[in-house]
N, C-alpha and C positions, 0 to 999 in steps of 0.2 A: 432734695428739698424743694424744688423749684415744681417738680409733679404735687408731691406736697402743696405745695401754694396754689396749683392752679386747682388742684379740687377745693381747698377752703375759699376759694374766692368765685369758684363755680358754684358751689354751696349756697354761700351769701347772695350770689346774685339772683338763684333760683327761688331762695327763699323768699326774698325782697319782690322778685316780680311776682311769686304769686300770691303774697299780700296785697300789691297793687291791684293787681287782676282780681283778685276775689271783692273789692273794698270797692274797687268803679265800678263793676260789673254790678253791685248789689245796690250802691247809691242812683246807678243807669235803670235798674227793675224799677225803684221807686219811684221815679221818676215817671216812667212808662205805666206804673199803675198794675203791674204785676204783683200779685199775692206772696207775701211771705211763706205761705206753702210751698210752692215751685219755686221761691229764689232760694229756700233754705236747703231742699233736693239737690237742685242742680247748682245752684253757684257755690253753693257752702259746702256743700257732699261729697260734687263732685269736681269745683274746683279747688279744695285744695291736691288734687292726685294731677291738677297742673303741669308742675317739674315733672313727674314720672311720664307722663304722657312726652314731653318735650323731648326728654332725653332719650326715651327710649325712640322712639319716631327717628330721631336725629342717629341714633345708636344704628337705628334698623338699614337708614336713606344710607347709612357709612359704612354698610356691610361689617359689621359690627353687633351679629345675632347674640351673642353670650352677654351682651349688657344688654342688649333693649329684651332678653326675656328674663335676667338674671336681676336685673332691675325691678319690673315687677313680682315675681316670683318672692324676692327679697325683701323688698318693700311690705307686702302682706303677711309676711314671718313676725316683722317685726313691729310692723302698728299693733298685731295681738301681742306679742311676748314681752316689747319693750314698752312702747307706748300708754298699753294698757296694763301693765305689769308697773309702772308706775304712777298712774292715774289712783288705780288700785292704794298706795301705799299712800297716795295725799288723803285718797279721803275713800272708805269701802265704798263702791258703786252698787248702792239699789233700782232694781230695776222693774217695770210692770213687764210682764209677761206678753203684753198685749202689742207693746211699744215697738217688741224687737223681734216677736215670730218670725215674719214676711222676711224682712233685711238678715237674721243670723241663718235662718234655713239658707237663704238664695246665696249666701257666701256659703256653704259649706255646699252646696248644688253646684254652685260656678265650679269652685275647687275638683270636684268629680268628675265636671265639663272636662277642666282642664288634664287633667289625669287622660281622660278618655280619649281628648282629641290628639295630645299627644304620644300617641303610643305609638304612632309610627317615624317616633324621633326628629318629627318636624312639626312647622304651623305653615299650613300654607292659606290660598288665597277660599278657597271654600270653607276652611275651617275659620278664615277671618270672618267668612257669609256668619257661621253659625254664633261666632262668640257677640254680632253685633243685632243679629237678628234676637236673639235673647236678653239682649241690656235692652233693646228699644220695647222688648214684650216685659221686662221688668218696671218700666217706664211710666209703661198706660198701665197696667197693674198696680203702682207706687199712687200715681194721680187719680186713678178711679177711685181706691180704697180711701182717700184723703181727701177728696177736693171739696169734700163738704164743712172739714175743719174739725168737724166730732169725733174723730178716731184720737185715741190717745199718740198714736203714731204721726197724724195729723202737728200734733200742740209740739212734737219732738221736731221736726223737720222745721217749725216757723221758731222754735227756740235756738236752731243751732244759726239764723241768721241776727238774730240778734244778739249774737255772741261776740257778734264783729262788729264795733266799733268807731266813732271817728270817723267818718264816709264823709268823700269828697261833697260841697254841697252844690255850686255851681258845673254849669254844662263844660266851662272850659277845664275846668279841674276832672268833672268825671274822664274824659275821653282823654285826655293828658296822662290820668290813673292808668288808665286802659291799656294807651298804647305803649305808656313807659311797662306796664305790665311785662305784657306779652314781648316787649325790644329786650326787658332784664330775662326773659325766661330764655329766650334763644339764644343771645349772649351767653348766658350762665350753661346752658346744654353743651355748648362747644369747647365753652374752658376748662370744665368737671369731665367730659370724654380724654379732652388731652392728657389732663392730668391724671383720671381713672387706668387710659392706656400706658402712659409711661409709669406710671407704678407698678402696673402688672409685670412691664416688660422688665424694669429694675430688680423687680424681688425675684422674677421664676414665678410667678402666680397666676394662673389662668384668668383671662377675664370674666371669666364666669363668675369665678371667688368674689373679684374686687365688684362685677355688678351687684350679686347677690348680700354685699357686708357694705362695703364705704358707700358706695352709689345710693341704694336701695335706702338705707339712712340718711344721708344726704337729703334725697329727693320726698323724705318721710318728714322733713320739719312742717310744713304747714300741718300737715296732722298733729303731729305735738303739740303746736303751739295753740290751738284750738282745741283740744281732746286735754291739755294740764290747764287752760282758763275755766272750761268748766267743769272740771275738779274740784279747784280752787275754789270756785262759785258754787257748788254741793249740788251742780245739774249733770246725775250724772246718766243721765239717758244721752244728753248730747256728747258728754264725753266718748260712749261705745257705740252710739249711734251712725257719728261722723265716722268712726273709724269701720264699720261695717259699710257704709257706703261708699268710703272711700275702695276698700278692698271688691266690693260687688264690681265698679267701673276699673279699677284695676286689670279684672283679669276678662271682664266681657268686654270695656271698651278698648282700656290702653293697646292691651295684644291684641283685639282686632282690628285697629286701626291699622297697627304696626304692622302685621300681616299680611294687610290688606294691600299697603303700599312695597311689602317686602316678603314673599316668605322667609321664612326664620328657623334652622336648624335650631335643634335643642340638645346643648351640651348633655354628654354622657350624665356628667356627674349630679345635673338638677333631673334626669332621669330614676338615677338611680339612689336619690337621696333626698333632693329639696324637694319634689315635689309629695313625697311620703311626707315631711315636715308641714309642708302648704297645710295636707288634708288634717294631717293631726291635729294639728293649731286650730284650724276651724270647727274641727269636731271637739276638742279639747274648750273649747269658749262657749260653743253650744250646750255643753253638759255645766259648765260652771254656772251659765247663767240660769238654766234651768231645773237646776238640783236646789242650789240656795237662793236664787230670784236676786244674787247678787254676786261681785266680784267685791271678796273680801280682801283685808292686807296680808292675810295669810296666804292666799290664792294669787292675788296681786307677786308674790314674793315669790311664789310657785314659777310662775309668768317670767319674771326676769330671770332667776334661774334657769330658764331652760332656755332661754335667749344667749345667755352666756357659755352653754355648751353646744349650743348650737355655732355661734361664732367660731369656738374653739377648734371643736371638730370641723370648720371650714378650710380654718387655718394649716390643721394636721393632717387629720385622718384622708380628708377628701380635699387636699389643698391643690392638689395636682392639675 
């Protein structure tokens, strides 16, 4: 019970900072006179994958490789299966075609990165070279193709920062957001490992398991909470949008950071099972979106269902 508490209040705390952190950081852009183009990419995109970046980093410094890769790995299962499985079921997501090329390709390219660089059962400091040296080529690629504002992919990146909210309006408040931000997110990393690890150690469950299922959702709510607001709001380019960005820095930044600072064996079992899942999931989202130019509630339902045997089978088959 007590491991228990310390991941629900690891949780919260992650959660909390990276609402701060994404909420100063956006009200600090406006300030500076930065374009809602580039604060909605990079503060919105890519800070809500905040917590995963934290915990995994802090996972990786802990010698602790089966959560900081089991974590993201995890995390990107479930922004498509659960996340968007029910996004999907508040309201069918239509999509332009035009919106989400660049971003759904480059998540199912990371995904085969991933596959590829793994194959020698680890991530080490070269391969952290390559997963960072292609987020930064995906970067000036994102901002070239947009910076003019005319792309319809453009009008999705400056819609997903005004998704957020209530932004501190003074200097003392911004950097107060900020730094309580980033104190809740290191905080909250440290109490969600304790508590991640001592469940693993309680049940017989590899930490791989517990990265890839409680962690990995966990460190997944700023994406929900952002990706079910504009559901709710019937925008739903920002809905799959955020979650495609988040998953692109997922698996090129967070693991190459993580790498970078650690290499990182790769549990047997996301060898020979989550990462066929990763690719599926992304290739499985590419074909929905570009078959019906939508993620229906039937499709949406598709999504969660295979979320829920994929948990299963985590728990069972490849629980080990």
């Amino acid at each position: 019970m007590l491991n228990l508490l310390f991941l629900l209040v690891g949780v919260l705390l992650l959660t909390s900072g990276g609402e701060a952190l994404i909420r100063g950081s956006l009200a600090a852009a406006q300030r500076m006179g930065i374009s809602p183009l580039l604060s909605g990419l990079l503060i919105v995109g890519f800070g809500t994958s905040a917590p995963e970046l934290v915990v995994s980093v802090d996972a990786a410094l802990s010698n602790r490789p089966d959560i900081a890769v089991g974590n993201v790995v995890g995390s990107n299962i479930s922004n498509v299966l659960l996340i968007l499985g029910l996004c999907a079921l508040i309201s069918p997501l239509a999509v332009r075609p035009l919106v989400l090329r660049r971003d759904a390709v480059t998540v199912v390219a990371a995904s085969i990165l991933f596959l590829v660089l793994v194959g020698g059962s680890a991530l080490g400091r070269p391969d952290a070279a390559v997963f960072l040296a292609a987020l930064a080529a995906y970067l000036i690629w994102a901002y070239r193709t947009e910076r003019f504002g005319t792309a319809p992919s453009a009008e999705l990146h400056q819609a997903e920062g005004q998704e957020v909210v209530a932004l501190p309006r003074t200097a003392l408040w911004i950097v107060t957001a900020i730094v309580l931000g980033l104190a809740l997110l290191i905080a909250g990393s440290q109490i969600l490992l304790k508590g991640a690890v001592g469940i693993a150690e309680s049940f017989g469950i590899s930490e791989a398991v517990i990265g890839l299922t409680l962690v990995a959702v966990g460190t997944s709510l700023p994406e929900l909470s952002i990706s079910l607001i504009a559901a709710f709001r019937r925008h739903a380019d920002v809905a799959i949008g955020n979650i495609l960005g988040s998953n692109i820095f997922n698996l090129l930044g967070i693991l190459g950071i993580s790498a970078l600072l650690q290499p990182l064996p790769v549990h047997a079992r996301i060898l020979q099972f989550d990462q066929w899942v990763l690719l599926g999931t992304s290739l499985l989202l590419l074909l929905f979106l570009y078959t019906g130019r939508r993620l229906s509630r039937l499709e949406g339902g598709a999504l969660l269902l295979g979320y829920a045997a994929y948990v299963a089978l985590s728990f069972t088959v490849f629980g080990g």
